[in-house]
C-alpha positions as CSV (number, residue, x, y, z in Angstrom):
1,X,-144.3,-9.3,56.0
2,X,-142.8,-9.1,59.2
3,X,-139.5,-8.8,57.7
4,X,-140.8,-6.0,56.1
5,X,-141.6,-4.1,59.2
6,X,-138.3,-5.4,61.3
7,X,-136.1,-3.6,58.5
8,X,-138.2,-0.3,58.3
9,X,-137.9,0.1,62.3
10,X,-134.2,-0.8,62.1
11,X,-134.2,1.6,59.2
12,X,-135.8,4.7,61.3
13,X,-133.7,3.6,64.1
14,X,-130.2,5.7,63.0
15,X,-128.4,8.2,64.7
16,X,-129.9,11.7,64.5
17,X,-127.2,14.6,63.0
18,X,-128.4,18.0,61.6
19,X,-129.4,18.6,57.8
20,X,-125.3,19.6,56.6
21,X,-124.3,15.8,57.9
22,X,-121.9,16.7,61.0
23,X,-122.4,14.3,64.1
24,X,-124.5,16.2,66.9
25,X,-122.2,17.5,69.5
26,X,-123.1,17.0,73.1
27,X,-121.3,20.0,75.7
28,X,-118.6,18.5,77.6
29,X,-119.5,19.2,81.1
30,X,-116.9,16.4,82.3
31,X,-114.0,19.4,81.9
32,X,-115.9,21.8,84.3
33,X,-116.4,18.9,87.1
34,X,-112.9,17.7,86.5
35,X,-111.7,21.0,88.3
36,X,-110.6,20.1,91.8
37,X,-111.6,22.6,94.8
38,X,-107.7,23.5,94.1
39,X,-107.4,24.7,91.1
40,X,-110.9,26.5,91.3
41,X,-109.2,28.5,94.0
42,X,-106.3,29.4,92.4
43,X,-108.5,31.3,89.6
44,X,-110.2,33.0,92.1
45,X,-107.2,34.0,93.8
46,X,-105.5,35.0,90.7
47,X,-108.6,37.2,89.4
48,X,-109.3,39.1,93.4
49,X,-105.1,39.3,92.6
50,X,-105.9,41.0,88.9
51,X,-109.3,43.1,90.6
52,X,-107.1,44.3,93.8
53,X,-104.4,45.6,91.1
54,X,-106.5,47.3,89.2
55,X,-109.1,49.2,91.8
56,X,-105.4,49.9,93.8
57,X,-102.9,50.9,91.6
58,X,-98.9,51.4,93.1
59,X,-97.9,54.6,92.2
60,X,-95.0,52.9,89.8
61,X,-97.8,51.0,88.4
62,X,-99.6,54.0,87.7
63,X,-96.7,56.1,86.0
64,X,-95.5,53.1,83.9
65,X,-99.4,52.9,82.5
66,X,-99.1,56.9,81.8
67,X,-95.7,56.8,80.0
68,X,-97.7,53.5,77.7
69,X,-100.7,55.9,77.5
70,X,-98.3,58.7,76.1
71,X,-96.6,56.3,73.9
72,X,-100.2,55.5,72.7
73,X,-101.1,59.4,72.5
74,X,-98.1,60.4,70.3
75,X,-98.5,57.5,68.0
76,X,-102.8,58.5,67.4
77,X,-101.0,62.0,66.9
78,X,-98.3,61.2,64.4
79,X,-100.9,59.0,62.1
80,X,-103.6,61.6,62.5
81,X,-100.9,64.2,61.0
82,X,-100.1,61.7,58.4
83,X,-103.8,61.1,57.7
84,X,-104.0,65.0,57.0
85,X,-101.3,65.7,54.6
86,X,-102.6,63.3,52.7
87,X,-106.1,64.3,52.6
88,X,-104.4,68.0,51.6
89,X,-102.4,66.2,48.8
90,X,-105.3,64.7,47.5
91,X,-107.7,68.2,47.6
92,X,-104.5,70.3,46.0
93,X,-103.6,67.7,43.5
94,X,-104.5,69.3,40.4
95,X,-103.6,65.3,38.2
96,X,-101.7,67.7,35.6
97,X,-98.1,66.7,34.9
98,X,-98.7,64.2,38.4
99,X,-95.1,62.3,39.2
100,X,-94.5,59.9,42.2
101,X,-90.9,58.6,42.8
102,X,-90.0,56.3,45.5
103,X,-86.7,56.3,46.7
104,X,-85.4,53.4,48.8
105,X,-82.7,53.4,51.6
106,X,-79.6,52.2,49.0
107,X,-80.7,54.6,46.3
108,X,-82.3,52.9,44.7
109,X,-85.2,55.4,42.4
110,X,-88.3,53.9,41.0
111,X,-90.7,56.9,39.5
112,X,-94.8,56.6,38.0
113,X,-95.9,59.5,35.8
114,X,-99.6,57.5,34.6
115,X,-102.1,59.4,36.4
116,X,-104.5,56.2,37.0
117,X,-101.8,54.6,38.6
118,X,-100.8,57.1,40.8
119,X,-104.5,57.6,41.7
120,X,-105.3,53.6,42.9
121,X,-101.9,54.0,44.9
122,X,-103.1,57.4,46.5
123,X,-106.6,55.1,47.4
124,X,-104.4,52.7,48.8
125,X,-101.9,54.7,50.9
126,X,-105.6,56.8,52.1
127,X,-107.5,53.4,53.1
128,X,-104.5,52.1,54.8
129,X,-103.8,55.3,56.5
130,X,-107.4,55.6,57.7
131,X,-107.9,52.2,59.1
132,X,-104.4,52.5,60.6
133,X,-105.8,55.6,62.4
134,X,-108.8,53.9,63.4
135,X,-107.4,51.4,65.3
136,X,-104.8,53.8,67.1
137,X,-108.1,56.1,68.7
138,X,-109.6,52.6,69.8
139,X,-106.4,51.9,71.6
140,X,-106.3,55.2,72.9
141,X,-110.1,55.0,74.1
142,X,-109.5,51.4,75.3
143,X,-106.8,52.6,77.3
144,X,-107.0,52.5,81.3
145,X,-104.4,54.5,83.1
């Protein structure tokens, strides 16, 4: 009977993972006291370096980051104009007699004339041009001159 009992508690005894099976994993805490005084410096320095940049811009600084911010500007403004003919195309498109060619840079013509086609391509062409035009105001709005 005492065998029993010895292989029960040698039975509850295992190693404790969560429910899907993966080991437990203890945080490492050996990598944050393995950083000397030296190199915890030189982050500090490097990040009052990055913070002294930013609150005190050069003026070169500052011009470079305005001609970026214009780059930024004019590319928001080209898709945004992009974004609107289409959303014209697709309010006048009447679907009667509807044609889309493609034309490539060797001449090469390719043409569609089947109106469901040419309809899941205009979805396309408007999703991409929407989410395309979403991430150029976010860069715009991220922007810091």
């Amino acid at each position: 009977m005492e065998k029993v009992k010895e292989a029960k508690a040698t039975e509850t005894k295992k190693s404790v993972t969560p429910k899907n099976g993966t080991p437990k994993v203890e945080p490492k805490q050996a990598d944050q006291e393995a950083q000397t005084p030296k190199a915890k410096m030189e982050i500090v320095k490097n990040a009052s370096a990055t913070v002294e940049q930013i609150l005190n811009p050069t003026a070169e600084g500052r011009i470079s980051k305005l001609e970026t911010f214009n780059i930024l500007a004019e590319k928001q403004k080209t898709i945004k104009s992009k974004y609107d003919d289409l959303t014209n195309f697709l309010a006048g498109n009447d679907q009667t007699a509807t044609r889309m060619d493609f034309v490539a840079q060797n001449g090469y013509k390719f043409g569609i004339s089947n109106e469901r086609v040419i309809n899941k391509v205009l979805l396309v062409i408007e999703a991409e041009t929407a989410d395309l035009l979403e991430k150029a105001n976010a860069e715009v709005l991220k922007f810091n001159i």
